[in-house]
MARNU-663985 format. One record per atom (N, C-alpha, C): x, y, z; residue in one letter. Coordinates in steps of 0.1 Angstrom, whole numbers, plus 5000, padded with zeros to 4 digits. Example, Ala and Ser with C-alpha at 12.3 -4.5 7.8 and 13.67 -1.06 7.14 Angstrom:
2
513249435078A 512349555078A 513249675078A 512849785071S 513749895071S 512950005079S 
This chain:
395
756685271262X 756385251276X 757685291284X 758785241281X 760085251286X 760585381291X 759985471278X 760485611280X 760085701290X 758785681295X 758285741305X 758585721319X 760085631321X 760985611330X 761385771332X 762185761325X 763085921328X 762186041335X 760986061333X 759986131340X 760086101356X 759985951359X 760185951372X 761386001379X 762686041371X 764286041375X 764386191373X 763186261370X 763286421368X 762586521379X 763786531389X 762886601402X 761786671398X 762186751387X 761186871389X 760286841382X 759986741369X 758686681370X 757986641377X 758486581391X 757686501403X 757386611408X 758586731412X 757786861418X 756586921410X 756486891398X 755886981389X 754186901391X 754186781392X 753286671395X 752486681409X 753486681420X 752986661431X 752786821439X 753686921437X 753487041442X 753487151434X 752287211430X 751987291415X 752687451419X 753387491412X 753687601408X 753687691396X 753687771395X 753487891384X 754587881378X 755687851375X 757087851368X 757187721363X 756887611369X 757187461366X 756087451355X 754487511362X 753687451352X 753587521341X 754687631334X 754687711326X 755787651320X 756987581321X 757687521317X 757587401308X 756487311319X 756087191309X 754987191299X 754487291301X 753387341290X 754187391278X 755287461278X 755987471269X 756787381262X 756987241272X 757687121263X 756787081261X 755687051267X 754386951255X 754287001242X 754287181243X 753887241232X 755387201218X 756087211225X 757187131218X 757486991209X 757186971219X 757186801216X 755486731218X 754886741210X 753486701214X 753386541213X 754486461206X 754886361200X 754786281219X 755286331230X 755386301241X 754286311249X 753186341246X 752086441253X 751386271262X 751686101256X 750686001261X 751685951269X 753285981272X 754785911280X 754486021296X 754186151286X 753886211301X 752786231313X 751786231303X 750186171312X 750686051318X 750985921315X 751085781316X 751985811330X 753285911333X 754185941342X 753485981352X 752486091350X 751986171357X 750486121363X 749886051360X 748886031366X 749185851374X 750385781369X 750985621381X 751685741391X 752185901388X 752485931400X 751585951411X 750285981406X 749486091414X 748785971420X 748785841412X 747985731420X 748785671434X 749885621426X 751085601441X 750985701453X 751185801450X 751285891459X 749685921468X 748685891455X 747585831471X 747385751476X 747885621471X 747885521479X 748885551488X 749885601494X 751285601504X 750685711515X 749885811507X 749185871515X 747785791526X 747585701520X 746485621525X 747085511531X 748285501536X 748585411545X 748485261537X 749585261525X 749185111521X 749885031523X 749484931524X 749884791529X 750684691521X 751284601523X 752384501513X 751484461503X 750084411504X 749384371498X 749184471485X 749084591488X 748384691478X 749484671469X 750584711474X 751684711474X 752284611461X 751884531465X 752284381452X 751184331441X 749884421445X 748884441438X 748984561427X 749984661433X 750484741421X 751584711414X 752184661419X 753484591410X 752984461401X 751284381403X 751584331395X 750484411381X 749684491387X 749084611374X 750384671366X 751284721371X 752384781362X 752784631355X 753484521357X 753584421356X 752984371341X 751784361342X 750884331336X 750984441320X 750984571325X 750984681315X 752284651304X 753184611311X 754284611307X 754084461298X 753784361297X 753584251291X 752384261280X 751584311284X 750384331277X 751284421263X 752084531265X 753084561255X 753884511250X 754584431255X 755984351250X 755184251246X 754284151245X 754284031246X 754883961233X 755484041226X 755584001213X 757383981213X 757884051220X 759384121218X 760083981229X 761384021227X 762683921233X 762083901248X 761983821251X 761983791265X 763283811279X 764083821275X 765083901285X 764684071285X 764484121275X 763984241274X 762684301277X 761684201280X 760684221289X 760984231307X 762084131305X 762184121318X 762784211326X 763784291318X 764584391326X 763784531326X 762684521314X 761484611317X 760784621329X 760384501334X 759384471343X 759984491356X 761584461355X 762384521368X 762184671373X 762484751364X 762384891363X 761284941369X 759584881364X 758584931367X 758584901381X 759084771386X 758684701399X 759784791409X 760084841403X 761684911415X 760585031419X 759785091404X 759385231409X 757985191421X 757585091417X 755985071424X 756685101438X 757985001440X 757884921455X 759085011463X 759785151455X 760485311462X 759185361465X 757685371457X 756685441461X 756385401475X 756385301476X 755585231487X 756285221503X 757585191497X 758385151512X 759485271513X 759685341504X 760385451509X 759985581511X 758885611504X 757985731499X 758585811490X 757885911482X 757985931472X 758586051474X 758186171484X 759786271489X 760886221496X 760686121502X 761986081508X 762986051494X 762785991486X 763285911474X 763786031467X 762886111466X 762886211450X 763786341459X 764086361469X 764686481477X 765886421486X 765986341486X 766686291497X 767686171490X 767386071483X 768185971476X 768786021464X 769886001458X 770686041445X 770285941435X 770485811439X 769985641431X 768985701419X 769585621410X 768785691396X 767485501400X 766185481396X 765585361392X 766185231386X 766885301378X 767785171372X 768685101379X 769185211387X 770085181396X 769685041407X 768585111411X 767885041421X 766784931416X 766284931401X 765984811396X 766884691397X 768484711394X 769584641393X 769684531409X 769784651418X 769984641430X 768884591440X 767684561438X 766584501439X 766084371433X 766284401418X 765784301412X 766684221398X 767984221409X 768884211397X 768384081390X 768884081377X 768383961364X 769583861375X 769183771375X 769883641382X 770883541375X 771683511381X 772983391374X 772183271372X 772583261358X 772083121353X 772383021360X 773883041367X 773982931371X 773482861386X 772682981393X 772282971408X 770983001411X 770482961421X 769083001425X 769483151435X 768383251434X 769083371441X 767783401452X 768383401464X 767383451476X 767883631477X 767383681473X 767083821474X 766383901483X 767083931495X 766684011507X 765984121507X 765284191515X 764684291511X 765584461514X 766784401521X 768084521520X 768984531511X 768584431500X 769384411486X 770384291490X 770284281502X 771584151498X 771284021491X 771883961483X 771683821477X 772383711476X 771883651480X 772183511485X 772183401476X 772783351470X 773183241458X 773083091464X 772383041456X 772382861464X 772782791453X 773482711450X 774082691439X 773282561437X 772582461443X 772182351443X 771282331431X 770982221427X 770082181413X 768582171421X 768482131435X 767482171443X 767682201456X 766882291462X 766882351465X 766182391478X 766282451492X 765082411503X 765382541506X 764982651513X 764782791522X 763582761530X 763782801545X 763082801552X 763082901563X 761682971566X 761583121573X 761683071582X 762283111593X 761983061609X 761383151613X 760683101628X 760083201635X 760583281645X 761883281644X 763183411655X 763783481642X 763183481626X 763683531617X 764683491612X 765283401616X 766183311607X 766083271592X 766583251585X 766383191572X 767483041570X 766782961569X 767882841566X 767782831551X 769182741548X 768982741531X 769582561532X 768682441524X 769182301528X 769682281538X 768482341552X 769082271562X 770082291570X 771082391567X 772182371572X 772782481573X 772782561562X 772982721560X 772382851566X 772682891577X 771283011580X 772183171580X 770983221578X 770983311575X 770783451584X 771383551592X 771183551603X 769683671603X 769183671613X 767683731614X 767883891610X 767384021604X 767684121599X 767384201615X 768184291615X 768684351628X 766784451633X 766584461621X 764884531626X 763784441623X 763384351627X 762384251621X 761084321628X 760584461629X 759384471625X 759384541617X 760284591605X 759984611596X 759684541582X 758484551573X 757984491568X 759084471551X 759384351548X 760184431536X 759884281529X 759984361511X 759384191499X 760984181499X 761383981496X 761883901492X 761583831480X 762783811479X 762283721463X 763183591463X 762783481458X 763083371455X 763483381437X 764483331433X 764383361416X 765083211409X 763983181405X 764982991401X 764982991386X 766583041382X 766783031368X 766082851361X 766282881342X 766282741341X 767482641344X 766682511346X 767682431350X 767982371365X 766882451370X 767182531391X 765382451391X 765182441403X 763982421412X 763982371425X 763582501433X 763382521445X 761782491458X 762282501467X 760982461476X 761482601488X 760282691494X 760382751501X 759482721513X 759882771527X 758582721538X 758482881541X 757382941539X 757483111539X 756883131555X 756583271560X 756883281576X 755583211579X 754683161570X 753383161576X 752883001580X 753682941573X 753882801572X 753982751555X 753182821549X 752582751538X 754182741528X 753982641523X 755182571512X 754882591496X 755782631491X 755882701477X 756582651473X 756482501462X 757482461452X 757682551443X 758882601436X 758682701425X 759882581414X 759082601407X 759482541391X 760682601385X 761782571372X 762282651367X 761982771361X 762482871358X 762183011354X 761483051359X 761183081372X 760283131382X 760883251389X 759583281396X 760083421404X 758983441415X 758983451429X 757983451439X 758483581448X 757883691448X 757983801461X 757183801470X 757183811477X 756683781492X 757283881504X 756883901511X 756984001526X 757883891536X 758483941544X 759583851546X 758783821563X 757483911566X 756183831576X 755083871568X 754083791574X 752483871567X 752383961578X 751384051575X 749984081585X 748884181577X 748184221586X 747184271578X 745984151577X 744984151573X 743984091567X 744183971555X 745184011547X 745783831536X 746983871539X 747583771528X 748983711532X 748883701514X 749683821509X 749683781494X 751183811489X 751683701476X 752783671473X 752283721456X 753783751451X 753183761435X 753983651428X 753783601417X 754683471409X 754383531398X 755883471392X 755883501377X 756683301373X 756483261368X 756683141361X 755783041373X 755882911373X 755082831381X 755482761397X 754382771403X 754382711414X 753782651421X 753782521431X 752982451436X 752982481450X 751582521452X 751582561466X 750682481477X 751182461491X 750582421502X 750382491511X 749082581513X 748682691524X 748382651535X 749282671541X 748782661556X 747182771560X 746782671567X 745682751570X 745382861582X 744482951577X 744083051590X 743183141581X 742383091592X 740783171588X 740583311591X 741483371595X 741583521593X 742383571585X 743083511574X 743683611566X 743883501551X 743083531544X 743483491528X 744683481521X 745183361515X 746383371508X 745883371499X 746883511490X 746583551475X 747583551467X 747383441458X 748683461446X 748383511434X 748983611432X 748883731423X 749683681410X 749383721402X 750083731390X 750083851378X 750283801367X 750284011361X 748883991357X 748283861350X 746883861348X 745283811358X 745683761371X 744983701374X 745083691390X 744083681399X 744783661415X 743983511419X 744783441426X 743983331431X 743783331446X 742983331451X 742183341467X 742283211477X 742683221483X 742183041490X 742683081510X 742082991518X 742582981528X 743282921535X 742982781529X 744282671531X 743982561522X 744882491508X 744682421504X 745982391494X 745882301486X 746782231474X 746382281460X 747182391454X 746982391444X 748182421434X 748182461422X 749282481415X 748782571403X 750182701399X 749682791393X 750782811383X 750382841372X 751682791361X 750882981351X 751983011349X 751883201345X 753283251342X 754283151333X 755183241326X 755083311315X 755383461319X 755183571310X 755383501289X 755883451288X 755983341276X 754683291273X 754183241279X 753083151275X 751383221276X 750983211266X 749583281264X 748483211273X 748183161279X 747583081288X 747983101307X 747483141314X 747583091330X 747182991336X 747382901339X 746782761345X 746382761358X 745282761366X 745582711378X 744682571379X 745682481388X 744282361390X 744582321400X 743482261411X 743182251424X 743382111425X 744182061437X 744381961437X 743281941452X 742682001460X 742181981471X 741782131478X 740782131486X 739782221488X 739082321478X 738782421480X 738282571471X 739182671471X 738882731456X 740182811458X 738982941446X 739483061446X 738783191437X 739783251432X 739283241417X 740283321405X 739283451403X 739983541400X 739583661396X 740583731386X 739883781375X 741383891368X 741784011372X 742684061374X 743184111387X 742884301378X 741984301371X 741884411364X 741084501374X 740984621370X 739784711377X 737984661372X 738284591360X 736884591354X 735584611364X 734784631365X 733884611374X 732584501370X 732584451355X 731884341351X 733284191351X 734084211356X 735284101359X 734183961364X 734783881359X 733883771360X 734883691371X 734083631382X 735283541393X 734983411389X 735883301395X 735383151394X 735683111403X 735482991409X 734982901424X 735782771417X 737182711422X 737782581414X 737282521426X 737182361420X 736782271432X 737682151427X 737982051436X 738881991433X 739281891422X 740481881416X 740381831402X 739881931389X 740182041394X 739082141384X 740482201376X 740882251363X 741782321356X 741082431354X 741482601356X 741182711354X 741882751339X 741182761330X 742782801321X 741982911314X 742983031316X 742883191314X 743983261305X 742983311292X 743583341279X 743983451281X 745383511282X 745683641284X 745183701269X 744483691261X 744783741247X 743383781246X 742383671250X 741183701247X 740683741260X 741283711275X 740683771286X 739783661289X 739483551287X 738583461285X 739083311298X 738383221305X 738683161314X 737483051308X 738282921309X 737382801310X 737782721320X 736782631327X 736882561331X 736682421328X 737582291331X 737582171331X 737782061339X 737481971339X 737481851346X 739481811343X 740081771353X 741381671346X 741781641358X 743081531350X 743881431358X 744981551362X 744781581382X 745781671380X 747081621382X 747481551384X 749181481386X 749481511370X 748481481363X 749181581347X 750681721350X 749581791358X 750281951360X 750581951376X 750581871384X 751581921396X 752481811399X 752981741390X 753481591393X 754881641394X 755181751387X 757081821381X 757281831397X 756381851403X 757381881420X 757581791430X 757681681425X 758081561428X 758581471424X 759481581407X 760381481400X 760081391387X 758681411385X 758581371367X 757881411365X 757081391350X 756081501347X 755181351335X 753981401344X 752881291334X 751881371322X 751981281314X 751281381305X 750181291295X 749081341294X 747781261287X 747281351273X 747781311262X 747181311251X 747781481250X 748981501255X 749681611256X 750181641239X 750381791240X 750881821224X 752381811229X 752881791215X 754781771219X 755181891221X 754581991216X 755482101217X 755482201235X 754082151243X 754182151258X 754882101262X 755381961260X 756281911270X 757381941270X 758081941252X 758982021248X 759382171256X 758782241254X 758782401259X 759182361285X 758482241284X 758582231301X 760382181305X 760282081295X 761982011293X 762682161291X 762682231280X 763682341281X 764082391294X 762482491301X 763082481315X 763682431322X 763182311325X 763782231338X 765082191333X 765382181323X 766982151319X 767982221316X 767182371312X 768182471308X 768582451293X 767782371287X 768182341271X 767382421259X 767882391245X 767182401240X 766782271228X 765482281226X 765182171220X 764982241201X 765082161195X 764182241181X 763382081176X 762582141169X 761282021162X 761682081146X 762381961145X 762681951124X 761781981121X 760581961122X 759281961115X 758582041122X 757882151120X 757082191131X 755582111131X 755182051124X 754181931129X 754381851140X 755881821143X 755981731151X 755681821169X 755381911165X 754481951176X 753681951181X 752581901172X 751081881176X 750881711176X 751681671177X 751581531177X 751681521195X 750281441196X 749381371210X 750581261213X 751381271226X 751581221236X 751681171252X 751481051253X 751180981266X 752380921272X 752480981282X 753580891286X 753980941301X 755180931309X 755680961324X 757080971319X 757681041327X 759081181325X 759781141336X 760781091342X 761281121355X 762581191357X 762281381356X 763081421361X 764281491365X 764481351369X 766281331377X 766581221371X 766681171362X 767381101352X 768081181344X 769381151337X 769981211328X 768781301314X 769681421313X 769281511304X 768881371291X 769881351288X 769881301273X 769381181277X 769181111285X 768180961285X 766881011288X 766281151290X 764781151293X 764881201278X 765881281267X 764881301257X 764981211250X 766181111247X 765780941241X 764280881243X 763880901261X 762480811261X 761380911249X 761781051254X 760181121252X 760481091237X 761381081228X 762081081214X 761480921206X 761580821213X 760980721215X 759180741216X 758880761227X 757180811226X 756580861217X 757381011214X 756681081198X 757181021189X 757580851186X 758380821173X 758780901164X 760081001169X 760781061165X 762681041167X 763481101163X 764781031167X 765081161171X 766381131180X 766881261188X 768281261180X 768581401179X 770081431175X 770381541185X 771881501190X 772481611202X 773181691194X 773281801190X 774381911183X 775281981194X 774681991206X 776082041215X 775682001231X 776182061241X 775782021253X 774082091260X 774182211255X 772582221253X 771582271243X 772282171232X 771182171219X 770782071212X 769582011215X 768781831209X 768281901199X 767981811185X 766981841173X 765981701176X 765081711179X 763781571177X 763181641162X 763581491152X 763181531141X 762381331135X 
C-alpha cells in the first residue's frame, strides 16, 4: 500500500493520469510492461487520483473532504491491522496529507506549483505528537503544545482559541477561510474541547479529533480516531457527524460517546440521551443503518462488519470523563488495556487467564498511578509488582 505513495510525488504520472498524451502514455505502458509486479500500486495511484480530482472538480466540501480521509483511513488499517501500531500511524498520516492537498490546495496548484514532497507535508500537518503534551494543530501547520495532564481549548466566536482559560490564541488573519484542526491527546493526556459550534468533545487518551476550524454547509462533521465523549449542541439544520475509519454516527443534538482506536477490533458507540444513527461508512449499497435510543450500546466488529445492539449501564463507558471508570462484570484484560492509556503505562498479566477474569468495581482516575492498580490488583485477587516507573506485572 505504502508504495503507491511515490506515484503521487511523480509529476509526470499525475500528468500522465490527469492530461493524456501520446509520449507519457507510451512510456508507462512500457514500465508496466516491465514491471508487471507493479501493475495493482499503479491502478490503486491512478484511479484515488482520478476520483479526488472529481470530487475538487465538483466543488467539495470539508465534509466530503473528511469523508475521504476517513475511506483512505480505513484502507490503510483494514491492511495494517496486524502490524506495529506506530507504523500504522505514520501510514495513515501520509494518506491523510494526500486526501486533504487534493482538497484544499488542488491537485495542479500542488503538483506544478509546490516543491513539498507528501511526506514532507504529512510531517508538517500531521506530525506524530510529543508524548509528553497534548498538541493543538492549526490548519497553517502551526502547533501548539499544552503541557497540562488536563486540558480545556475553547473556539471563540471572533476566532479566538483559548487554551485553560487563560491562554489565547490569536484569531487566523483570513477567517473565512475554511481549514481542518486537530486536537491530538497522547497517552497519559486527556482533553475537553468547546468546537465553533458549541458542542463539547471530551477526547480520552490516545486520541485524535479533526475538525474545520467553522462549520457550514448542511452538517458539521469531525473525524476521531481513539475515544470521545460528546455534547452536541443543537441545530436543526445541520447534522453532527462523527466519522470514523469504520463507521459514521449522525445525531442533531445529544450525549453520546464513541470509543474507535485503530487497536481495538470493536467500535463502541452508546447513547447516553436522545437518537443518534450509525451507518458503516462504506459505499455498500445493502449497508445496514441503526437508530440508538438511549442507554443503547452499538458495538461494531471491524473484522466481521457485523453490529449488535444492547441494552447497558452507560456510566460503564462514559464515566472516564469525569475522572473514574466503572465497570460491570468487565474482563480484566479491558480495563487493563483503558489504564495503559490513561496512564501512559504498561501493564503485563503473568498469566494470560488472568484476563478474562469478570470484574466489578469503580476506578478513580486522579488518584495515584500505583494506588489505582493496588485497588484494581485487589479486585481481580491478584498482586501487583512495579518493575520500573512505567512497568506493573498483575500476576
Amino acid at each position: 500500500m505504502e508504495k503507491f505513495l511515490t506515484y503521487f510525488e511523480d509529476k509526470n504520472f499525475v500528468r500522465w493520469v490527469l492530461h493524456y498524451n501520446e509520449q507519457s502514455d507510451t512510456y508507462w505502458k512500457n514500465y508496466l510492461e516491465k514491471n508487471p509486479q507493479k501493475k495493482k500500486e499503479i491502478e490503486f495511484a491512478r484511479l484515488l487520483i482520478l476520483q479526488l480530482q472529481s470530487k475538487k472538480e465538483g466543488g467539495s466540501t470539508e465534509e466530503e473532504a473528511i469523508g475521504l480521509l476517513s475511506g483512505i483511513i480505513q484502507q490503510i488499517e483494514n491492511t495494517n491491522r496486524k502490524k506495529n501500531f506506530r507504523r500504522i500511524t505514520l501510514s495513515l498520516l501520509k494518506y491523510a496529507a494526500v486526501a486533504l492537498v487534493f482538497f484544499f490546495l488542488g491537485i495542479g496548484y500542488y503538483y506544478f506549483q509546490k516543491p513539498e514532497s507528501f511526506s514532507g507535508l504529512a510531517e508538517q500537518l500531521y506530525s506524530v505528537p510529543d508524548e509528553s503534551s497534548v498538541q493543538l494543530i492549526l490548519g497553517d501547520g502551526k502547533n501548539v503544545p499544552i503541557d497540562q495532564k488536563e486540558s480545556t481549548v475553547e473556539y471563540r466566536a471572533d476566532g479566538k482559541i483559548v487554551i485553560n482559560s487563560r491562554d489565547t490564541v490569536p484569531a487566523e488573519s483570513d477567517r473565512q477561510a475554511q481549514k481542518l484542526n486537530q486536537m491530538v491527546i497522547p497517552h497519559g493526556k486527556n482533553s475537553s474541547i468547546l468546537l465553533p459550534d458549541g458542542t463539547i468533545a471530551y477526547l480520552n487518551a490516545g486520541s485524535r479529533l479533526v475538525y474545520p476550524n467553522f462549520f457550514k454547509g448542511k452538517n458539521r462533521e469531525v473525524f476521531l480516531i481513539g475515544e470521545g465523549f460528546f455534547e452536541v449542541a443543537r441545530d436543526e439544520n445541520m447534522l453532527f457527524i462523527v466519522q470514523t475509519t469504520d463507521l459514521n454516527v449522525e445525531v442533531l443534538g445529544t450525549r453520546f460517546n464513541v470509543s474507535a482506536y485503530p487497536s481495538d477490533n470493536m467500535i463502541e458507540t452508546v447513547l447516553v440521551e436522545g437518537k443518534v444513527k450509525i451507518s458503516p461508512n462504506s459505499n455498500n449499497p445493502f449497508r445496514k443503518e441503526y437508530t440508538l435510543e438511549a442507554n443503547q450500546l452499538a458495538s461494531f466488529n471491524r473484522i466481521s462488519a457485523e453490529t449488535i445492539i444492547s441494552a447497558v449501564d452507560v456510566s460503564n463507558y462514559v464515566s472516564w470523563h469525569n475522572g473514574f471508570l466503572n465497570f460491570d462484570s468487565s474482563d480484566l484484560s479491558r480495563i487493563v488495556k483503558k489504564l495503559e492509556r490513561y496512564y501512559n503505562i504498561k501493564i503485563i498479566l503473568d498469566d494470560p487467564m488472568l484476563g478474562i477474569r469478570s470484574i466489578t468495581g469503580k476506578l478513580h482516575l486522579k488518584d495515584e498511578t500505583e494506588y489505582v492498580l493496588k485497588v484494581l490488583a485487589k479486585t481481580a485477587s491478584a498482586d501487583l509488582k512495579k518493575l520500573n516507573e512505567t512497568t506493573y506485572v498483575l500476576m
